[in-house]
C-alpha positions as semicolon CSV with decimal commas, in nm:
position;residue;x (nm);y (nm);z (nm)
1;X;1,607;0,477;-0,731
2;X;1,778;0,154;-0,505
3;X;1,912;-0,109;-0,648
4;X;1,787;-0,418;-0,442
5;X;2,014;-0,754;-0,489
6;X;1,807;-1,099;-0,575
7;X;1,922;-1,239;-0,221
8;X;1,855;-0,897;-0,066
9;X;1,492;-0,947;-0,207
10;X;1,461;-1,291;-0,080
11;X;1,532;-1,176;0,232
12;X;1,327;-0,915;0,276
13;X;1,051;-1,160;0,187
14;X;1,145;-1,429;0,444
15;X;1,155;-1,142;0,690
16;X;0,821;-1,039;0,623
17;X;0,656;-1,373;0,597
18;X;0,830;-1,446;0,919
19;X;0,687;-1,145;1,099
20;X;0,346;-1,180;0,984
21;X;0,310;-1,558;1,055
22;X;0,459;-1,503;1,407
23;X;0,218;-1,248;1,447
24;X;-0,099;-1,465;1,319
25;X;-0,011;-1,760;1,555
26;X;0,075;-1,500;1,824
27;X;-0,294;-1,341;1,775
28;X;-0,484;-1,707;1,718
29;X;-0,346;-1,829;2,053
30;X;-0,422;-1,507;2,254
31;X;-0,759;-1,528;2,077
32;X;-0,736;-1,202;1,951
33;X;-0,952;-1,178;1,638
34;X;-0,862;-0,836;1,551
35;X;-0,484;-0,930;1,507
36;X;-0,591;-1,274;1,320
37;X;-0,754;-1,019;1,095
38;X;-0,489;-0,786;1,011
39;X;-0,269;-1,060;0,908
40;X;-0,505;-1,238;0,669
41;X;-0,615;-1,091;0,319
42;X;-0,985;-1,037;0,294
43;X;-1,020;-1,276;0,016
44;X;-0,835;-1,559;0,185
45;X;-1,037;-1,491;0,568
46;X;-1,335;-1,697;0,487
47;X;-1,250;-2,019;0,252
48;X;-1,361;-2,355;0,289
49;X;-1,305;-2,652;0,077
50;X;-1,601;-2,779;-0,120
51;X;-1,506;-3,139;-0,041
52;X;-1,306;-3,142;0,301
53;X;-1,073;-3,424;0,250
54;X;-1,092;-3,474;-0,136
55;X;-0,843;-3,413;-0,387
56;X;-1,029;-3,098;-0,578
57;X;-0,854;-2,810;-0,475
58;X;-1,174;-2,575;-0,590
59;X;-1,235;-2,333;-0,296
60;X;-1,628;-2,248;-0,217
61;X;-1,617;-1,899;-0,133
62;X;-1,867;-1,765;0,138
63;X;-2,151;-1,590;-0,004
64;X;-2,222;-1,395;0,275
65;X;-1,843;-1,243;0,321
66;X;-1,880;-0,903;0,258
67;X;-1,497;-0,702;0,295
68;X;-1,473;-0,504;0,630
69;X;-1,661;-0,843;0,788
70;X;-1,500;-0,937;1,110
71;X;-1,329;-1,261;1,224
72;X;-1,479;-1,464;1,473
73;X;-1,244;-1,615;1,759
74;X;-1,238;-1,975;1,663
């Protein structure tokens, strides 16, 4: 087994949130929906807030979603 350091760790996650949000606004601005898609969880792809612009942070979930459903270019 490898021992990994706490700032080793933290590192490794700053890398990897690095690479993937590059790589999200990379895809969004080439339009590429397929790249938007591998960078998002399947859960998170298709949220809305209930109230746009209140203070509830309660998410409405789309009811059509269905996992595997594409991305649309926005």
């Amino acid at each position: 087994m490898v021992s990994v350091s706490a700032a080793e760790a933290d590192a490794a996650d700053v890398d990897a949130v690095t690479r993937v949000a590059t790589e999200y606004f990379q895809a969004w601005l080439a339009g590429d929906g397929e790249r938007i898609r591998a960078c998002l969880h399947p859960a998170l792809a298709k949220r809305a807030p209930e109230q746009p612009g209140s203070a509830s942070l309660l998410m409405h979930e789309d009811p059509t979603y269905r996992p595997g459903d594409r991305l649309g270019v926005w």
